[in-house]
VOFI-937841 format. One record per residue: x, z, y of N, C-alpha, C in turn; residue in one letter. Coordinates in steps of 0.02 Angstrom, whole numbers, plus 50000, padded with zeros to 5 digits. Example, Ala and Ser with C-alpha at 12.3 -4.5 7.8 and 13.67 -1.06 7.14 Angstrom:
REM VOFI-937841
506605039049716506155039049775506605039049835A
506425035449888506845035749947506455039450002S
***
This chain:
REM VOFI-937841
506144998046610506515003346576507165004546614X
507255011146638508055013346661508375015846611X
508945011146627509525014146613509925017446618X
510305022946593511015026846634511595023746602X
512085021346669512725018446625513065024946600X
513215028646632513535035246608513495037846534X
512575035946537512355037946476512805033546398X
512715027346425512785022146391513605024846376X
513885025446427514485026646391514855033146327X
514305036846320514245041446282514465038846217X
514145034346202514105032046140514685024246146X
514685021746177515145015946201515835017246210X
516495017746179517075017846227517445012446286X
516845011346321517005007146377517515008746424X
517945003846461518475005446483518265006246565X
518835009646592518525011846666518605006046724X
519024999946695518984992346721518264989846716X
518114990546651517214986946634516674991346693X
516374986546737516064991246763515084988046755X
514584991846764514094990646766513784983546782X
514084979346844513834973146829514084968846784X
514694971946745514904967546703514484968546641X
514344971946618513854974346563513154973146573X
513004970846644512394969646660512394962746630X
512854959346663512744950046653512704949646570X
513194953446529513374952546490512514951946455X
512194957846465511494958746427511214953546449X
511054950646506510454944546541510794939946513X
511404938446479511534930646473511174930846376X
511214935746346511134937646276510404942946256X
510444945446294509754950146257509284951546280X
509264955146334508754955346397508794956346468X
508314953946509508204951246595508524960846626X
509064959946651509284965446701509084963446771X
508614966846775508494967046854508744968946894X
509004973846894509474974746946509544980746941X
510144982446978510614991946970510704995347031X
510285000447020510275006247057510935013147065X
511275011047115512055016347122511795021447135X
511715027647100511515033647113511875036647160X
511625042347221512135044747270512315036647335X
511885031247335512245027147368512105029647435X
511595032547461511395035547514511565041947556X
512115042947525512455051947524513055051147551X
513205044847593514015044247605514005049647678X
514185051247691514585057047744514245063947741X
513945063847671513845072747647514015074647615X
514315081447643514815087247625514635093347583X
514895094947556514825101847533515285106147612X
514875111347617515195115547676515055121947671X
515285127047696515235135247715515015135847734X
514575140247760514405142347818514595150047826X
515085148747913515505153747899515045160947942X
514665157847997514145164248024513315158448023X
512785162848028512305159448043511955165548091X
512155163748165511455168148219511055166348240X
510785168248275509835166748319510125162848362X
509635157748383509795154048427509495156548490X
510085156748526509785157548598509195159048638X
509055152648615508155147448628507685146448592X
507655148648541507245146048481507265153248434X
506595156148404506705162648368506575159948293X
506485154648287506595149248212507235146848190X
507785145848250508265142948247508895147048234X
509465146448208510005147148213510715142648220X
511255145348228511815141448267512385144048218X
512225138948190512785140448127513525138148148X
514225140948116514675138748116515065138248061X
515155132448048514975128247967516065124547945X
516025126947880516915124247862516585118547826X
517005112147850517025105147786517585102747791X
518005109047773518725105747743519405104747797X
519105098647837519475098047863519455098847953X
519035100247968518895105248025518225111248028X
518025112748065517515117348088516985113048136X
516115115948113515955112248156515245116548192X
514885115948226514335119048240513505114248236X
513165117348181512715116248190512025121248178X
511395117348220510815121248230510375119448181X
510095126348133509785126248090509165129848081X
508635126548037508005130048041507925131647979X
508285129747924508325134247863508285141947837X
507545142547798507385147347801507705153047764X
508305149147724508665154047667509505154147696X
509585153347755510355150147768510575157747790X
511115158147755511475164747740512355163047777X
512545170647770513335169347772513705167047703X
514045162447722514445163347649514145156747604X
513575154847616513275150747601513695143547568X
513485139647521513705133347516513135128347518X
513365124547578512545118147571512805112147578X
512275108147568512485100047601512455099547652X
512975097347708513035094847762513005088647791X
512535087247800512565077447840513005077747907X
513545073747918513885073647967513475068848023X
513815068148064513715061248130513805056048077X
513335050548065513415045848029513205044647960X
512985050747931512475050847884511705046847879X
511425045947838510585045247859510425050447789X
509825052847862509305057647813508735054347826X
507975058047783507455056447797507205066947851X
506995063847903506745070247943506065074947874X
506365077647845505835083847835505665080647748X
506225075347754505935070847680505515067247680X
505485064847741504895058947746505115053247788X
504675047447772504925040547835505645038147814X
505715036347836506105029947836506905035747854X
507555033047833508155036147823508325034847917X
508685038647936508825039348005509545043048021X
510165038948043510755041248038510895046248090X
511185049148070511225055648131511845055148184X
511675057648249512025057048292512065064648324X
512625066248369512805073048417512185072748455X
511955078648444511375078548484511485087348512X
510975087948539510715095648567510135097948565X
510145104248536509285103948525509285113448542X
508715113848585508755118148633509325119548665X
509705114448702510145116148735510855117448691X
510845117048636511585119248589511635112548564X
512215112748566512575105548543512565107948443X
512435101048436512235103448355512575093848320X
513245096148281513565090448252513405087648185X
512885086748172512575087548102511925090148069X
511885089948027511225092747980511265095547928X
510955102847914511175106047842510515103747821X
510445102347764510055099647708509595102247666X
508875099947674508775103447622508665098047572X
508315096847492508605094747467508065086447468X
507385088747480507215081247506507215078747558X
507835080647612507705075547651508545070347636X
508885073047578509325067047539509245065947490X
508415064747489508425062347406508485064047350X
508605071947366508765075447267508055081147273X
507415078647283506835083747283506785084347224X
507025079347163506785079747108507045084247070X
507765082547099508145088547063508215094747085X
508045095347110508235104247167507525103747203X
506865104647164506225106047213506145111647254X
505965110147297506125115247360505315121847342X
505795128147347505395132947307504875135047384X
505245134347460504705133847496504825130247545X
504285129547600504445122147633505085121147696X
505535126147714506225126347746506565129647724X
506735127147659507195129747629507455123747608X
508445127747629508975120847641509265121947545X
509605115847529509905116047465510485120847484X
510405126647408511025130147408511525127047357X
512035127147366512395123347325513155128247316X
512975136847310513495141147283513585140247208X
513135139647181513325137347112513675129847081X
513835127047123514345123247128515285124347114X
515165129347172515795132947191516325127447210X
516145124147242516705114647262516715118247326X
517345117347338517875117747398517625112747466X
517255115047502517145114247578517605107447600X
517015102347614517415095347608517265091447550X
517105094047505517015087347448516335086047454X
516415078347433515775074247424515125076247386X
514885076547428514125077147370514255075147313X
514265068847300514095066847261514775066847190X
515045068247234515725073747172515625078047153X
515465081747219515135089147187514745090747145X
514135085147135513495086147087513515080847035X
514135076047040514175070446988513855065946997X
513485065747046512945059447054513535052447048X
513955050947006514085046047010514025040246954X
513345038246936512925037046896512905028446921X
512705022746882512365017146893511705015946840X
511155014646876510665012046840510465005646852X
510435003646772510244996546753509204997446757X
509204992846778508314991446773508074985746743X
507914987446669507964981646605507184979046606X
506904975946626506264971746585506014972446547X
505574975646553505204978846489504834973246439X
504564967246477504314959546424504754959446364X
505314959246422506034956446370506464961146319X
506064968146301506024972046249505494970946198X
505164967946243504304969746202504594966946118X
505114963446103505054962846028505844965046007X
505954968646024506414972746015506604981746002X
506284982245967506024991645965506544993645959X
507104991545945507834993445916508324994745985X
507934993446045508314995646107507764999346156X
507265000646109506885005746162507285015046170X
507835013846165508165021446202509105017546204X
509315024046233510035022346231510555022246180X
510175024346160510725023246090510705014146064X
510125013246067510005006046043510285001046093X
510155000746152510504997346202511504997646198X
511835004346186512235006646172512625001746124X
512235001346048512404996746007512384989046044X
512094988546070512334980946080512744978646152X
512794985746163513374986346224513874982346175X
514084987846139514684988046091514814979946066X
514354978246064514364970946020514484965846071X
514344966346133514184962846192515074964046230X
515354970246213516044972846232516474970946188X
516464970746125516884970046051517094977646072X
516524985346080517084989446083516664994246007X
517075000245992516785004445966516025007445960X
515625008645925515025011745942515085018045887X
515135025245932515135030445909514615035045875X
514505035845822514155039945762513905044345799X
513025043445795512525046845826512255053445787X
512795059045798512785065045750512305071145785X
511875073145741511475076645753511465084945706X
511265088845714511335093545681510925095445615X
510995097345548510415097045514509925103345495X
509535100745497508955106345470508735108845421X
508965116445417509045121445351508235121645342X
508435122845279507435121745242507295129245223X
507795134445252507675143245247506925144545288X
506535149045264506155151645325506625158045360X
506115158545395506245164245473506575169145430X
506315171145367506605179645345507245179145331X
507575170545303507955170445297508545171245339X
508325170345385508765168845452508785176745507X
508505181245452508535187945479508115186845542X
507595183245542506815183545587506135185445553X
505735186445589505205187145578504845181045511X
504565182145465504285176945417504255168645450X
504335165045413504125158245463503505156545466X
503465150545525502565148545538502515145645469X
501715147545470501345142845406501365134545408X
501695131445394501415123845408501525119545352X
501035115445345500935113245269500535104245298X
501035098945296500525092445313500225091045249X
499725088245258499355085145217499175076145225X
499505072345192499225064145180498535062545179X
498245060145205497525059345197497545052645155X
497705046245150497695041845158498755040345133X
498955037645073499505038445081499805030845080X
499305025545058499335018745073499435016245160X
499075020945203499165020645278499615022745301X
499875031545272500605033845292500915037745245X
501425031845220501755036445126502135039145163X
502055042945226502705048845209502845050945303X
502495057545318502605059945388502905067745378X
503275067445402503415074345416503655079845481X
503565085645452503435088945529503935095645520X
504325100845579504565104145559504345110745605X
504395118445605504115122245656504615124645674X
504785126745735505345129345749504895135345774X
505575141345788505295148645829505825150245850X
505625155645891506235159445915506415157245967X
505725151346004506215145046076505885148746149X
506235149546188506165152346268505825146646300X
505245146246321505265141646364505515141746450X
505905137046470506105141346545506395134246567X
506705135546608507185130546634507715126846589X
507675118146639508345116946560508715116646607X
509435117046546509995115746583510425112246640X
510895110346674510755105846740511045100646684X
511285098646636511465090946621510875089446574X
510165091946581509675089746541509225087746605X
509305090046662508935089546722509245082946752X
509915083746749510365076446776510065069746742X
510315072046676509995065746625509455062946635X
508715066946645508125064646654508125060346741X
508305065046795508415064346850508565056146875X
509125054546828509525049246815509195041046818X
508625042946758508225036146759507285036546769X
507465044346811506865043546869506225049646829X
506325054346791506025057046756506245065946789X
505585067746805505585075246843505705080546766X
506135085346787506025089246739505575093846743X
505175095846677504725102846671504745106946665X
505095107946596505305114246565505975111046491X
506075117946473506535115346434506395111846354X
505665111046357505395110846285505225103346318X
504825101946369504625095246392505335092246405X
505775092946422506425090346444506785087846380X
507005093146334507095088746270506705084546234X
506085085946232505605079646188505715072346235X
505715075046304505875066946332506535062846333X
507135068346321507775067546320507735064346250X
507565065546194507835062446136507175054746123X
506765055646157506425048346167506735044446226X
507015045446263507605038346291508225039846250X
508525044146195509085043046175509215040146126X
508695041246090508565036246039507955031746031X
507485030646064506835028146058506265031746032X
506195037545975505825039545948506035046545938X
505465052245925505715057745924505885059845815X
506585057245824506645056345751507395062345727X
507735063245798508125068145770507825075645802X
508295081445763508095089445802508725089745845X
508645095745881509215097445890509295105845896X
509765107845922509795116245892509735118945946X
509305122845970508945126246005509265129946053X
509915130346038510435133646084510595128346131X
510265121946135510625115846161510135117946235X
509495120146205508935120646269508685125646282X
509265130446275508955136846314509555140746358X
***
């Protein structure tokens, strides 16, 4: 089972001294086996957010271009085969000293000044699996570099500032839950942060659900839905609710982060919350309001 400390701190008022292995030991000496923590972004050290201030044809190459790229604190030139690389552009930049994986594959490989057809090329613009964020930014075709204008971070900052990747994951033992249902999501782990910290544990408030139908709500009539008990000695008591009126589309980027976080691809915005509130609480037992996921 992953963990997000970030997450954890949602609900935790942990102090910015307490850091992840301290909360780690704290659980393995008392509740359950921490295997070990995954630093999100640990692989992203010398990539940039950058400009790109022209991108032309290369010389030598009718695939290639010769970009001339801002990160802040100088100017630099590099050769790109990115099929979407524009002027004006914001991408990730791997400097001299980075490691990428070539094309998102094999083994990480640090980059050095090189030349390729003859142009000196100081770097690598990115696309998004060959640093590791395919999950989050799937590449819509196969050379196409991460755009990262919707960012809007100032030329020079860290990736992983830029996109927040500054996350730790705990990797808990799943045996050493097996009799513990009360920490199968974060909220439950959360609580015994708190207990494990002597700190606060903050009121898991959810929104409630009006028992109006649709006409009421100036919509269309509501769905028909009516459960029926078969058996009420087996289950005295299930209930179900219909919602309408929901878009299915993309979720938001801190529902994509969240999942992203402890290794879970997002789908859509309807699959993204049902999985979001089963690691947040263990079970799908609260709603939430529909404006949250669309």
């Amino acid at each position: 089972m992953l963990i997000s400390y970030n997450w954890l701190k949602k609900y935790v008022n942990l102090s910015d001294s307490t850091t992840p292995e301290e909360v780690s030991e704290k659980l393995k000496a008392s509740t359950v086996e921490v295997e070990g923590i995954e630093i999100q972004g640990k692989n992203l050290e010398n990539i940039v957010v950058a400009k790109i201030l022209s991108a032309e044809k290369h010389p030598n190459a009718d695939k290639l271009k010769v970009c001339q790229v801002d990160v802040g604190t100088e100017k630099l030139q590099i050769v790109c085969g990115g099929s979407n690389v524009a002027d004006g552009m914001l991408v990730a930049l791997a400097k001299v000293g980075a490691k990428v994986k070539w094309h998102g594959e094999g083994e990480l490989v640090e980059l050095k000044p090189t030349k390729i057809r003859d142009v000196e090329s100081a770097g690598m613009i990115c696309a998004s699996t060959e640093i590791g964020l395919g999950e989050l930014f799937p590449l819509k075709e196969e050379k196409e570099i991460l755009d990262l204008t919707f960012t809007k971070a100032k030329p020079g900052t860290p990736l992983v500032k830029a996109l927040e990747l500054n996350d730790a994951i705990l990797e808990i033992d799943n045996k050493s839950l097996s009799n513990r249902p009360d920490l199968w999501g974060h909220y439950g782990v959360a609580r015994e942060v708190a207990v494990l910290c002597n700190k606060n544990l903050k009121e898991y408030k959810t929104d409630k659900i009006s028992a109006r139908g649709g006409s009421a709500l100036g919509r269309k009539p509501g769905i028909g839905l009516t459960v029926k008990i078969e058996d009420s000695a087996l289950c005295p008591r299930y209930m179900a609710v219909a919602i309408s009126g929901i878009k299915v589309g993309p979720s938001p980027e801190w529902l994509k982060k969240s999942l992203n976080a402890v290794g879970l691809r997002s789908i859509n915005n309807i699959v993204d919350i049902t999985n979001f509130v089963m690691l947040d609480v263990g079970q799908p037992m609260h709603a939430f309001d529909a404006a949250q996921i669309s």
